[in-house]
N, C-alpha and C positions, 0 to 999 in steps of 0.2 A: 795571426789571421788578420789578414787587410779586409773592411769591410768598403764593398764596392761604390763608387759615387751614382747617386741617382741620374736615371736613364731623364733628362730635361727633355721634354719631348716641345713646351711651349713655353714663352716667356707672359709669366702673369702679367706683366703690366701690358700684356697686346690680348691678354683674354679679359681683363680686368681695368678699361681705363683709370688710371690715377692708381694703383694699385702702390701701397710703401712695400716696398722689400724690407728684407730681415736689416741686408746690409744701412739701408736707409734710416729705418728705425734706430740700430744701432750709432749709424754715425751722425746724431744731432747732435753736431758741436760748435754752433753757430745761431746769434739769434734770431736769423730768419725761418734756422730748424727750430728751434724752441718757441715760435709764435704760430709757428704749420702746427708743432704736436699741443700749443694752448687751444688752437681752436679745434685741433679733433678732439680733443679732451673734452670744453663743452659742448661741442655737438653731439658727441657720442657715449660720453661718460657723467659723472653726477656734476651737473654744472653747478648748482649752485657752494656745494662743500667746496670744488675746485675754485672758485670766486670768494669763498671766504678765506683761503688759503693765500690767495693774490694777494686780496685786501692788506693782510697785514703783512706782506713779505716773505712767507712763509712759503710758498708754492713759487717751486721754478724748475727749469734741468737741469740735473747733477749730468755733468761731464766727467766727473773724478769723485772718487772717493776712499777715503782713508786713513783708519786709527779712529781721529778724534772730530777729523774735517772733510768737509765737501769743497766741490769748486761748481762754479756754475759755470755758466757759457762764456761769458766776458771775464772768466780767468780769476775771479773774486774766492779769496778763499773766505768760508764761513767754518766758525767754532759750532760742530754739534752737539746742543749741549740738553738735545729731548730724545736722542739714540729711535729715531724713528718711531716715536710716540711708543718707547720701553724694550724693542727687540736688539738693540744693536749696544746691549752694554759689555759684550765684548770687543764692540770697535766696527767701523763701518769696513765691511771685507777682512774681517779679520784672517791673517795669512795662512795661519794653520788649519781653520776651520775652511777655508777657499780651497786649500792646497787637499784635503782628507774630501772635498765633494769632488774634485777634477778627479781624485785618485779613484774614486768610487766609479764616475761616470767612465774611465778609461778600463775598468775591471767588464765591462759589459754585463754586469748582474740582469737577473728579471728586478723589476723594482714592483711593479703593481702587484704580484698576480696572488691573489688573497691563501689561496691553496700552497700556495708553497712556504718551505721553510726559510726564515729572513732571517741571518744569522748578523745582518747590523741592529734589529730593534730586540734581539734577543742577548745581546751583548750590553748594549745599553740597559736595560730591564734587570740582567742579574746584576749587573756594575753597581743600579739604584740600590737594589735588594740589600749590597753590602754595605753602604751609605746609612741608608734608613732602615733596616730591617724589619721591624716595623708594618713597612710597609712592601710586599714580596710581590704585588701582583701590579705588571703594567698595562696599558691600551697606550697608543702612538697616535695620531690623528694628526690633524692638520691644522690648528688653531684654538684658540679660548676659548670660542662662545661654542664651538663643537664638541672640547673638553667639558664642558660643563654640562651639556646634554648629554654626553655619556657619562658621565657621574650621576647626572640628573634618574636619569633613567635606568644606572645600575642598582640607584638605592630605591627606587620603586620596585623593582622585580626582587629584590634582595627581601624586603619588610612585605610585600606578600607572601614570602613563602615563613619568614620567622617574625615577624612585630606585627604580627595578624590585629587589623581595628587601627591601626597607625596611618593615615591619608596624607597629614600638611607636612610642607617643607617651611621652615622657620628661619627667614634671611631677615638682614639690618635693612633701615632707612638709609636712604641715598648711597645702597651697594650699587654695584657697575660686574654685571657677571656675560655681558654679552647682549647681541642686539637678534638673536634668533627665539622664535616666539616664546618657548620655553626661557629662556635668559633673562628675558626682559619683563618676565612676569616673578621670576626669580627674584633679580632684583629691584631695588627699593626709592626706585626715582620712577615715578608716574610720567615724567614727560616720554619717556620712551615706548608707553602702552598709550596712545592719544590716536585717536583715529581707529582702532582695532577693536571698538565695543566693548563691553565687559571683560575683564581680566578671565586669567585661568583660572578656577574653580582650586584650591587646594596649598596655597602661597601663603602667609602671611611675616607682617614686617616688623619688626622692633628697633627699638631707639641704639643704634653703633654703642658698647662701651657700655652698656648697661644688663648686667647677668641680673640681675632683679627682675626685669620687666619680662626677659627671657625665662626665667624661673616660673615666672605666674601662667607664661603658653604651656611651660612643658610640663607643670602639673597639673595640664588636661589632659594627657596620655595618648593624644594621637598624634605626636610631632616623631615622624619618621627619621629625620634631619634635622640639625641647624649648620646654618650654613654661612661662612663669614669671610673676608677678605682679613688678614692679618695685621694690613695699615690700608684704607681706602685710597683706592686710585683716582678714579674718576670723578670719585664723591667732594676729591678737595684736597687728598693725602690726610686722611685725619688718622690717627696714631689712635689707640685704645688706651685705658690705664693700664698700669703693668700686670695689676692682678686680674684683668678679663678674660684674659684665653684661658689662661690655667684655672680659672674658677669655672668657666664655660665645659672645659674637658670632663671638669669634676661633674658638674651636672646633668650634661648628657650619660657619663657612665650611672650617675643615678637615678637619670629616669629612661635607661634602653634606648636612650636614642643617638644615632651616628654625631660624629663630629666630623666635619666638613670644612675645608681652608681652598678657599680662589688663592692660589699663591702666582696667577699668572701674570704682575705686576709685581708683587713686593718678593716673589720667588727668584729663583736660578742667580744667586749672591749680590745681590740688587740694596740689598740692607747690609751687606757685612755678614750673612750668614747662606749656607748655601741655599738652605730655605728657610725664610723670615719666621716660622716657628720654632728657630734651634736659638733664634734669641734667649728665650726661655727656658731653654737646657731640656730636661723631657719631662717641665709639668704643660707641655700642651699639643702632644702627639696626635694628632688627627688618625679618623679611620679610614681617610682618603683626602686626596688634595688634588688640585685639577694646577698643570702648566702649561706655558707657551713663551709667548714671546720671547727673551732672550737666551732661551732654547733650543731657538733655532736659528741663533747667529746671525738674523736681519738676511738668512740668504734663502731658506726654504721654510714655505709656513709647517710649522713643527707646535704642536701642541697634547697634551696627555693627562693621562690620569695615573696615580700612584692608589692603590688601594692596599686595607689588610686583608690576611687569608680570608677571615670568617666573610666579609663583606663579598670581596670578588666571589670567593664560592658557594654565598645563599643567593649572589642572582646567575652564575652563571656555572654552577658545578654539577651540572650530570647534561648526556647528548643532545636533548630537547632545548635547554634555555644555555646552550653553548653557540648555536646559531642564530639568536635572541640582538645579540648587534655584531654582526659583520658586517661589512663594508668595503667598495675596492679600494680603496685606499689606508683603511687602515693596517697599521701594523707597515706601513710602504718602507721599503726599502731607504729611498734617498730622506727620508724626514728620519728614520732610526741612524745613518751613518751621520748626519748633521746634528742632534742630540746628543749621541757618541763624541764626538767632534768636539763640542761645546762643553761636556762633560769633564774629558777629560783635561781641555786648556782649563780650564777652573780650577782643576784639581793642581795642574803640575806649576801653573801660573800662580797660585794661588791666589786667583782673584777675590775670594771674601775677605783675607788678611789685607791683600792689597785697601781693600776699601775702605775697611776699618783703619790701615795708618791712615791712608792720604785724606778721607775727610773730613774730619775735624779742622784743618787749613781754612779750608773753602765753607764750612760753618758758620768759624769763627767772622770771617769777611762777610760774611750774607748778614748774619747780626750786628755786625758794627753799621751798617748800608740801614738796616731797619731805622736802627739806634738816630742815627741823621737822617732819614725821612719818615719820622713820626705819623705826619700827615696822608702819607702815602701808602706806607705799611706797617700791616698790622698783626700779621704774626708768620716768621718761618717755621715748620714742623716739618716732620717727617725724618731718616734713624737712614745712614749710609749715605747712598747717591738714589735713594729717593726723595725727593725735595719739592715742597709748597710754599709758595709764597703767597700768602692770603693779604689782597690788596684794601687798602678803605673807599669810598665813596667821596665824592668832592661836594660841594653846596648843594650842585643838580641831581646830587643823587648816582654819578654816575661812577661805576669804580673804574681806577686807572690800570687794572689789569691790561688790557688789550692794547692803551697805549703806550703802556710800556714794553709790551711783547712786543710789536709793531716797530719800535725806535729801536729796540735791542736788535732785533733781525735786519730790519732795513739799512741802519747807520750804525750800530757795533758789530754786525754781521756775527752773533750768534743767535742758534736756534734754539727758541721755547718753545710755550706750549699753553694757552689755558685751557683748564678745563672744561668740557660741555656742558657737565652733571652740575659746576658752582663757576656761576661769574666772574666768581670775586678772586679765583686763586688761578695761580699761575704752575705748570712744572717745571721742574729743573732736573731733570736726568741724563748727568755726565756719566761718563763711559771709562774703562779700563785703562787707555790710552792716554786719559786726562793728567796734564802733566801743574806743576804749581805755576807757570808761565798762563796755562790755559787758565786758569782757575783766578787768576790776577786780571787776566783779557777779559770773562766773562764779568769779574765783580767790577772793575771798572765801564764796562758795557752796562751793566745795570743802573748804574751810579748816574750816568750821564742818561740813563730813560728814566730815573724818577726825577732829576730836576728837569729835562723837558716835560714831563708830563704834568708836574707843577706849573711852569709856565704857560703853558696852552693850555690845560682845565680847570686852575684855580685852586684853591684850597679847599 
């Protein structure tokens, strides 16, 4: 079946002065195209993020993309080495995953339509079930800070109907669980609740890395949840002891309340594991865990929840609170074949081995770099191709993160990343396609922005 070209009856840009066509928008590949779409960008989009993005180099037009590299407009190739701040750690357009959404879009599926049966998020879902068993029950959505509100709010309708008297959800200082208002009251960085009055009623926060302090909330008996990111993202990549999670699992089974893991940064084989809680083998099996980013293959927002039976089915197992969160979009067709997608190159690629060989290489180099800028840097952490590099402060007080992010982009043309949540650290998240050539590029690129940055800021 050939489906028919639409009937053109006028040409937008004579209904619409200035009007960009598709084709237009697609074909900026010229700087004069990429300084038209800089300035629709701040006219019409968040100008100031897009200006701090300029600032340090960071923000421009990809003309190309692919594997491990972008190209911009003047032909420049750059090493990606922040996978579009965590979704593209299987490679920028990765082929197979590109190749499995064209094949989807050429299938002519329904993709929205809530009422029908979607046999891509229903494939992916049992595929998980066989992975983590565990964990049997999935929701598909479209992003992190959305995964986390549905999680948010399955464990509230779940603990009224069985953890009667249980009200607060029990997250770390300086967590990063999303920027929607529930999210952001969630997690444990106050700059993100400024402006919005009083917090949500029902939240409170504990010291990352410390089951004691967690101990003393949960034997007040109304923590419905705790809720924790596996190694922090945004907060700076800070890593836990090894015995937290697994003491954390132990204490909520002992005081009735869910265990909970944001895996939507340190998840989807990002650590060397396909989820940064199998580090631990199964002393720290969550009753749910919310995904995204590299999920969804940097090509469609794809984001979700994994729950266990008893959870999924105290908040949503009988006809009444089965319609409790539906959505058009959830469960969508083209975010289930891209999961799928993603899924399965993981599996057959085996990207978690893969990460666990190759990065130790690129470790070992980031530490020998610390080693010779004392001055400069002051500690790398973080467990795969999650990576921080926590910078120091020079006489003025001022840390060299930024300008080293800033010379790395601009003049070794690869891309970092600091983060918003801490000053002081930088990211570093390489990608599947990262080869030991890339990994020599990037460590010499950094090499050559901590001695500039000594030179223009001082010691």
């Amino acid at each position: 079946m050939s489906y028919p070209d639409y009937d053109k009856k006028v040409d937008a840009k004579t209904v619409v002065p200035g009007f960009i066509t598709v084709d237009e928008a697609l074909d900026c590949t010229t700087r004069a195209d990429a300084d038209r779409a800089k300035a629709d960008q701040l006219a019409h989009n968040n100008q100031y993020r897009t200006a701090a993005a300029m600032a340090i180099g960071a923000g421009d037009v990809c003309v190309k993309a692919e594997g491990a590299y972008w190209w911009d407009v003047d032909g420049v190739k750059h090493l990606d080495f922040i996978g579009s701040v965590g979704p593209a750690l299987l490679g920028l357009n990765n082929p197979f995953v590109v190749d499995t959404v064209k094949k989807y879009l050429d299938k002519h599926l329904i993709t929205m339509d809530p009422l029908m049966l979607h046999q891509t998020t229903a494939a992916f879902s049992a595929n998980m079930s066989k992975i983590v068993p565990y964990l049997p029950r999935a929701v598909i959505c479209c992003g992190g800070a959305e995964a986390n509100e549905t999680l948010l709010k399955m464990l509230r309708i779940a603990a009224y109907r069985t953890k009667k008297g249980k009200t607060r959800m029990l997250s770390t200082l300086n967590a990063f669980h999303g920027k929607t208002q529930a999210t952001v009251n969630l997690g444990g960085k106050a700059k993100w609740r400024m402006y919005q009055g009083p917090g949500l009623p029902g939240y409170t926060h504990i010291p990352y890395g410390d089951w004691r302090a967690a101990e003393e909330e949960l034997k007040k008996g109304d923590v419905i949840a705790f809720f924790c990111e596996p190694i922090q993202g945004e907060g700076g990549i800070n890593v836990p002891p090894d015995d937290y999670l697994p003491k954390m699992r132990e204490l909520c089974t002992k005081y009735d309340t869910y265990f909970c893991l944001d895996e939507v940064q340190a998840g989807s084989c990002r650590t060397g594991y396909l989820w940064a809680h199998q580090y631990y083998g199964d002393k720290a099996r969550p009753d749910a865990l919310s995904f995204a980013k590299a999920m969804s293959g940097s090509l469609i927002p794809t984001g979700g929840v994994l729950a266990s039976e008893e959870l999924y089915m105290a908040a949503y197992g009988n006809e009444e609170t089965a319609f409790f969160h539906t959505a058009t979009y959830q469960d969508n067709q083209i975010s289930g074949i891209t999961a799928l997608a993603c899924l399965q190159f993981m599996i057959e690629a085996d990207v978690p081995g893969t990460i666990r060989k190759n990065a130790p290489y690129f470790w070992d180099g980031l530490r020998k770099i610390a080693a010779k800028y004392p001055q400069v840097i002051k500690e790398v952490r973080g467990r795969g191709y999650m990576i921080g590099i926590e910078y120091k402060q020079n006489k003025d007080g001022n840390y060299y993160t930024v300008e080293v992010c800033k010379h790395m982009s601009v003049v070794g043309h690869v891309s970092t990343m600091f983060t918003i949540n801490n000053d002081a650290v930088c990211r570093i998240y390489p990608n599947y396609w990262a080869t030991k050539e890339d990994f020599d590029w990037a460590l010499s690129a950094l090499d050559a922005a901590c001695a500039h940055a000594l030179e223009v800021m001082g010691g």
